[in-house]
Every structure is written in structure tokens, then in C-alpha cells.
N, C-alpha and C positions, 0 to 999 in steps of 0.2 A: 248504557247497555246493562239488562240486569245482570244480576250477579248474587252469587249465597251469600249466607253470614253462616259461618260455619264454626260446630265446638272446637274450638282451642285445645291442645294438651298442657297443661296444666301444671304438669308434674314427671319425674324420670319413669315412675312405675304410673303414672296415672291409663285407664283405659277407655273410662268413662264419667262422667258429671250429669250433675241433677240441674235442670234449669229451675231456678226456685222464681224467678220472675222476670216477665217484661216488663223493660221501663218505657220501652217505646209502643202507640199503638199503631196498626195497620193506616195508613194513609198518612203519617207526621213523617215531616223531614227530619233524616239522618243525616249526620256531619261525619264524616270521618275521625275517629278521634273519639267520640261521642259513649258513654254509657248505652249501652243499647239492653245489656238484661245481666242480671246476678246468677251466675255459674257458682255452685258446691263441688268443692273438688273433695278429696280424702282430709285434705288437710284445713281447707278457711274456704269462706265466702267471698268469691273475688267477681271484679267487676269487667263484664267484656266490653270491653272498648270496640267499634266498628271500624272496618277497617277496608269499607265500603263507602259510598255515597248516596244518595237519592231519597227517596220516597222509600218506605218501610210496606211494600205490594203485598206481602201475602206471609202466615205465621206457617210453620210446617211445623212445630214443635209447640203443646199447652205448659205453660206451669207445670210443675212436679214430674213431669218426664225426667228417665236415666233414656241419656245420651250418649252414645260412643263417639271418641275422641274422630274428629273427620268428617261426622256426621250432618247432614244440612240442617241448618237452623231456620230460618226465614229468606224473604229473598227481596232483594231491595233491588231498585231500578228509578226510571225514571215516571212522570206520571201519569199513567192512561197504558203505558207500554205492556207489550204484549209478550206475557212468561211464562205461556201453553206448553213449551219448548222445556223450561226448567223443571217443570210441573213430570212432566212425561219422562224425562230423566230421572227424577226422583223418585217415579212411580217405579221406575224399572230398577232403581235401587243402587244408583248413580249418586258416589259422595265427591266432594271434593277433597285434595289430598290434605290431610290435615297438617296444618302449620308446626313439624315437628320441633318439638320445645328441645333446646338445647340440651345437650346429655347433663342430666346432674339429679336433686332434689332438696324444701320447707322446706316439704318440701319435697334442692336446688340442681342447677341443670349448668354445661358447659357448652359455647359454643366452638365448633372443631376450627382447624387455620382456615380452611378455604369456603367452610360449608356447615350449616347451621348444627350438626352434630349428628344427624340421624344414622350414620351408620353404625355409630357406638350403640344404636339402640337395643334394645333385647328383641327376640323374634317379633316381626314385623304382627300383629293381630287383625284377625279381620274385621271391621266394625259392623258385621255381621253377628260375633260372638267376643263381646267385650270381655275381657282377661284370658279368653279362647275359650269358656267353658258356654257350651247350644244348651240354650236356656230358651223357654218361649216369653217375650215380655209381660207377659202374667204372671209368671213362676218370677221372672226378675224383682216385678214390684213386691209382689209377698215375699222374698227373701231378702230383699231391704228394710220393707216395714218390719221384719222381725230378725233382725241383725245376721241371719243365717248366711255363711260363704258358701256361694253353690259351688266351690271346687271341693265338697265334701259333701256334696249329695250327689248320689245315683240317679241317673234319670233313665227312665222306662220308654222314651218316644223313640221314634227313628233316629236310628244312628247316634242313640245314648242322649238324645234331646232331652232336657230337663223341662217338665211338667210340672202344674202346680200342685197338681195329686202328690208327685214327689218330694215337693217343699213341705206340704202340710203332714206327708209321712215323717220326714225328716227332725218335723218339730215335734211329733206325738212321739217319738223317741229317739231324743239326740245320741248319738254315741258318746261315751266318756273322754273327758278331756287329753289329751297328750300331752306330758312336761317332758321338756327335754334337761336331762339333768348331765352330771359330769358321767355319770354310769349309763347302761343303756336304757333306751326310751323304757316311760313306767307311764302308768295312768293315774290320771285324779279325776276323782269322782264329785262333782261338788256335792260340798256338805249341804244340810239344811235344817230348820231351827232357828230358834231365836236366838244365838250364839253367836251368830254370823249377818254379814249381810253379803249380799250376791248383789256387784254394779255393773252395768254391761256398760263395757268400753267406749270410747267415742271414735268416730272414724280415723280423728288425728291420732290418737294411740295406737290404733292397728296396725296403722301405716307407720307409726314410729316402729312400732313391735317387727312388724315384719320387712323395714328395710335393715332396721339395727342386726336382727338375728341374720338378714343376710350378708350383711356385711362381716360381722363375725366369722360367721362360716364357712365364707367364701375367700374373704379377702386375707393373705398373711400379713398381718398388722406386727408390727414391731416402734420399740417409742424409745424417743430421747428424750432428757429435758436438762433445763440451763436455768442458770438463774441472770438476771439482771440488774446492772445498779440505776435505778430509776430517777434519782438524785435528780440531773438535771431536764430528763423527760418532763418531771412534774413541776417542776421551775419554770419551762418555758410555756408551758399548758397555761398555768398561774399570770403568765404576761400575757401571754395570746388572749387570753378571756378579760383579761382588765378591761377589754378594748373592746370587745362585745357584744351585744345586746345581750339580754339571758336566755332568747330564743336560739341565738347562733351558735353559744359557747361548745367549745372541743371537750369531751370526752376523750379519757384516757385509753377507751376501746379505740376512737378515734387516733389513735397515734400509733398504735399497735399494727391497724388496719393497712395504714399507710407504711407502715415499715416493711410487713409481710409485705406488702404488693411490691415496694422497690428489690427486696430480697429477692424473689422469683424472677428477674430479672437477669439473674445470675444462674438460677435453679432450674430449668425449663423443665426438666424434667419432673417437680412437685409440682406445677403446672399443666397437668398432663391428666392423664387414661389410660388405664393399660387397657386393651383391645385383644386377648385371646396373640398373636402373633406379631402385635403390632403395638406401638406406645404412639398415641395420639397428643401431640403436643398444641397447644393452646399458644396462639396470637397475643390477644387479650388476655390481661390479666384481670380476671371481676373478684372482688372477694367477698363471700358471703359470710354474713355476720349470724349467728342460734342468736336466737331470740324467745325466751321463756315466752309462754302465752296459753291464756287457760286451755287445760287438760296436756298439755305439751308444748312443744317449741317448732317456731319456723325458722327459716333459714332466708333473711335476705340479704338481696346482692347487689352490690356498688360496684358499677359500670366502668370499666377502665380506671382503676383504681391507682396502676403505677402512674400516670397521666395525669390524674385529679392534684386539685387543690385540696390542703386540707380540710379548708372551712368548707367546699362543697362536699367530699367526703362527712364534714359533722352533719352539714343539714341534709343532705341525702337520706343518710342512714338515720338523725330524728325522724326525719316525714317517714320512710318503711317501718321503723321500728312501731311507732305510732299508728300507724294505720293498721298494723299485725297485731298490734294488743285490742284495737277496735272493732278486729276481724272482718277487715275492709280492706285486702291488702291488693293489688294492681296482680295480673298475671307477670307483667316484666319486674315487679318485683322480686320475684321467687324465680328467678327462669337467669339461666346465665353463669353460676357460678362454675370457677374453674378450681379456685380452692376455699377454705372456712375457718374463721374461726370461732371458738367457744370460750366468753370471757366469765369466769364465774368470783372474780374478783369483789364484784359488789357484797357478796355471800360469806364475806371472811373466810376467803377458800384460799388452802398454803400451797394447794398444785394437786392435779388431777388427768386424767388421761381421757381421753375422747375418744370415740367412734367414728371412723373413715363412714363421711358420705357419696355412698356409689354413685356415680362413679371416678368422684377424685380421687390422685392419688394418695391425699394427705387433709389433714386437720390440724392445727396449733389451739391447745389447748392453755388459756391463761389463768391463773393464781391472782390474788390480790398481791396490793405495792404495799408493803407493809414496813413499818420500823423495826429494825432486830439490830442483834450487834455483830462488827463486823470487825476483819483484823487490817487496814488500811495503813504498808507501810511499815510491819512489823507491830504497831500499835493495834489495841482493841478501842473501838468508835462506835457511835452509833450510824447506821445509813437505811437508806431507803432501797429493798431487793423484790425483784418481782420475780416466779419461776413459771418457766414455758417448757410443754414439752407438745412436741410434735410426733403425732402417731402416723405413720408410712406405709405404705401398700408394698411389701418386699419384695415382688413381680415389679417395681417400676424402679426404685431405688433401694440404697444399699447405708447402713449404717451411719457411715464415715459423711457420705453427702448430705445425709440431714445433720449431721452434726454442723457441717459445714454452715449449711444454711440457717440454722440458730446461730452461729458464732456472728451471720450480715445482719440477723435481725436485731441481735445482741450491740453489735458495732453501731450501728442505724438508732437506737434508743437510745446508747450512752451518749451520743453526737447528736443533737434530735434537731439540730439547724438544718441537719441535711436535708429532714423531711419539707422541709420548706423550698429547696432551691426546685 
């Protein structure tokens, strides 16, 4: 029977994607499973997997179309079969419900206990008007091709529709910039000259920019942090890798990963969502790992992480990390997380605080394992200390419980056999 292949969401704030290519043509067999075409989200180049069968009947979308999230892609079936039916549905502006991506974001996303997350979602958009701003797809393409956010253009059509007359006003004289500073809003003007250089942002920075600043703004972040004696973590890392290949070897993020995800086991609550009236607790436990990647960072996430082995936690998260730096990363890659961490250890970094990504309720933010000296027993020694501090959504938990849950993650690294049973 046919059936869509329809845009994926992608992302927590995502509304819409560029389809940059078909890899399939019209009449080749589709596998389920299968590469079917390269989706642009805000953040990376991700590949849609089909999640359909048959014959690849008919394209409803060319290259370089923006898509809203729901929207029909192509329609696959079987072959000779007759999809006049899906065709006439389409016409009349018939989407299929779009496969809402687990609440999180790079990015990451959570999936809820019973139900894939969507009513953590933010207001429902119609894929009529991707991000709710009536744009005609002409004004859309022109304020793409030239970086313009039409939630800052006026439009002149019916019922405030945005027109491309109004995009190309918009560029003939942008309004000046808004910084938001500690004082009230001021304006910047950009400079010009040879003084300076002006770079327009990349999509992942935007979208860094404007989930970071709403997270700030929004969310009451408060932070602990702890230190750790690493001593025997990194001892048994050192035995686990003897044994090997150099493709499978653990990572020290690797152990940290697996620690946090047993700790929440205990924590349901850093696990979780706040919800406006409600705290939405998480089943699963995925833990999404920041991943630096040109022009910014994504966030991906290993799948039942308190459950996993360690070595499938290292290879997992090699293949995502890998594939994100290649900017080839899976939608189930980025989709799923329920909490994150940010390890900037490699960086000679002594401890640092992070940003809640909405909508978890928390982040663990790691330092490097470094050599210092230590007082061990009344005696001054040398030892190996790592510090972590955990940034908290203060709507979902309270001081003392993230303390709590650094002293299991803490407990969990000094003992690091446990991560193995």
C-alpha cells in the first residue's frame, strides 16, 4: 500500500529542513532502513533513513526546497500501484503527522515514560507557517538565501503574510542590531571599514545562540560542583584498553558517561522535564555527550546508557562522535537525550559550568584529570583529581539533591568496577 516519506523533526526547536538531495530516483527500490535523501537541519547534514518500503512512485519535493517538519516528501508503494488518492490529498494540503522527535536538542531531545515526548513540546506550529511566521514561499527562499529571520520582517499581505517585496525591503534597510546586555536593551550598529570584518553566522550558531540565550532566560540554573580522585578510574581504563583493539579503546568521557547514567538511577528527578505544572520523568536513561564540531557543538546521545556495556557505550559514542565531526550524523543520533554531558577535559580545562539544554533538567559539566597535590591521611601526596559541577533547572530540583547526586557519581568513579557489573 502506498505510503509518504515524510520530513522528520529533527531537532527540539526544529520547524523546518532543506532537502539538499535525493539519493533515491523515482522507480528504484526502497529498503526500509535505507538512505533515502540528505535533510539540513539548523544544526548538521543528516541522512533520512526510510521508514517505508517499495518502489520510490513519485517526488513531491525538488532539491533545495525548505520543508516544514510533517510535511510530504515523496510517496513510495508498490509497483504499477495506483496513488491518485495520495496525490489528491496532498493537493488539498494533507500532511502526515510528523514523527515528533523526542523533547530535548545537537542539537538533543527526550523521550517521555509512556509516549514519545511531544507534549513537552512548545506550541503545536502549523506546517503551513514553519516557526508560525505567513511567509509566501518565495519570500521564504529569499530570506534564506540572505540569512534574514522573517520573525523580524513585517509583512504587507493578508493577514500580515510576509511577501517578497517585504524581504527585499527588509534588506534595503535592516534595522539595527539589539544586544542584550546586564543594563537595559541598547543598540549596535554595525561598524564598517577596513577595521573590521562582518561574518554572518552559520545556522548552527544561531541555533546555539538562540537556545543558549533561552535557556538562560528562562530556565533558573543554579550549580554544584565536586571534585574527584580519579586514581583508580584511570588505572582500570589503563587495563580495560591493554585488551583492546585501538578502534574499541574506553575513553575517560567514556566512564564518566556510564557513571552519570547509573547515578540517575537514584535521581529520577535530574532525569526529567519540568513541564509548566508538571515534572515529566524519563524511563530511559540516554545520555547525551557536546561534541565540539566546526562552527559549534552537537550533542549526541547513547541509548539506554544505565543498561549498556561499557565498551558499547565507547564504540557507540566513537561512531556519533565521528560521524558529527564528518557532518554525516543519523537523526537518532541527536534525538533522545534525557540528560548531557560536556567534557572539556581534553582542553586543559580545571572546571567550568554549562548551559541546561532545554529541555533537560540538568547538564554535568567535566574539568580535566589532572595531577595536583593532595592531603591524603594527614600527609601531603601527589593524586589524580577531576572536578564536575552540575548545572540544575531550580523548578525541577533543589540544592542538596544535586549534591547528592555528584557525591553517587563521585562514589561510582572512586569504585570504577562497579561500572562494569
Amino acid at each position: 500500500m502506498a505510503d509518504y516519506v515524510v520530513m522528520p523533526k529533527l531537532g527540539f526547536d526544529m520547524r523546518e529542513g532543506v532537502l539538499n538531495q535525493w539519493l533515491k530516483s523515482v522507480g528504484e527500490t526502497v529498503t526500509r532502513g535505507e538512505v533515502l535523501a540528505e535533510i539540513e537541519s539548523d544544526k548538521a547534514t543528516l541522512e533520512l533513513e526510510s521508514q517505508v518500503e517499495g518502489i520510490l512512485l513519485h517526488v513531491l519535493e525538488d532539491a533545495g526546497a525548505i520543508v516544514p517538519i510533517g510535511a510530504n516528501l515523496a510517496i513510495v508503494g508498490e509497483e504499477g500501484e495506483d496513488f491518485s488518492a495520495l496525490l489528491s490529498a496532498e493537493a488539498a494540503g494533507v500532511t502526515a503527522d510528523a514523527p515528533a522527535e523526542p523533547v530535548a536538542e545537537a542539537a538533543s531531545s527526550a523521550p517521555a515514560p509512556a509516549t514519545n515526548g511531544s507534549a513537552l513540546t512548545a506550541a503545536v506550529v502549523s506546517s503551513e507557517f514553519p516557526s508560525g511566521v505567513k511567509a509566501t514561499p518565495v519570500a521564504r527562499r529569499v530570506a534564506r538565501e540572505n540569512g534574514v529571520d522573517l520573525a523580524q520582517v513585517s509583512g504587507s499581505g493578508p493577514d500580515g503574510r510576509i511577501r517578497k517585496a517585504d524581504v527585499e525591503a527588509y534588506l534595503a534597510s535592516p534595522p539595527p542590531i539589539a544586544v542584550r546586555t546586564g543594563a537595559p536593551a541598547t543598540t549596535f550598529t554595525v561598524p564598517e571599514g577596513d577595521d573590521v570584518e562582518v561574518i554572518e553566522t552559520t545556522k548552527l550558531r544561531q541555533a546555539i545562540g538562540r537556545r543558549m540565550t533561552e535557556s538562560k532566560t528562562t530556565v533558573p540554573h543554579f550549580y554544584v560542583t565536586s571534585e574527584v580522585d580519579m586514581e583508580a578510574a584511570m588505572a582500570l581504563r589503563k587495563e580495560i584498553n591493554a585488551a583492546l583493539p585501538a578502534e574499541s579503546k574506553v575513553t575517560v568521557n567514556d566512564l564518566i558517561v556510564k557513571a552519570t547514567a547509573l547515578a540517575l538511577r537514584d535521581f529520577p528527578n535530574l532525569n526529567a522535564s519540568y513541564a509548566g505544572n508538571e515534572l515529566v520523568r524519563y524511563n530511559n536513561i540516554n545520555i547525551g555527550t557536546a561534541v565540539a564540531v566546526e562552527g559549534g557543538l552537537l550533542t549526541v546521545v547513547q541509548k539506554n546508557t544505565d543498561k549498556a556495556k561499557l565498551s558499547t557505550i565507547a564504540a557507540d559514542n566513537k561512531a556519533m562522535i565521528g560521524r558529527a565531526r564528518d557532518g554525516r550524523v543519523k537523526p537518532d543520533d541527536i534525538q533522545g537525550a534525557t540528560f548531557t554531558t560536556s567534557n572539556l577535559g581534553a582542553f586543559d580545562v580545571d572546571n567550568f559550568i554549562a548551559i541546561i539544554n532545554p529541555p533537560d533538567a540538568a547538564i554535568l559539566a567535566v574539568g580535566s584529570a589532572r595531577m595536583v597535590p593532595v592531603v591524603v591521611d594527614g600527609e601531603l601526596t601527589v593524586g589524580t583529581r577531576m572536578k564536575m559541577t552540575i548545572s540544575a533547572d531550580h523548578r525541577v530540583t533543589d540544592g542538596a539533591e544535586a549534591a547528592q547526586f555528584l557525591q553517587t557519581v563521585k562514589a561510582l568513579l572512586e569504585s570504577p568496577l562497579l561500572l562494569l557489573l
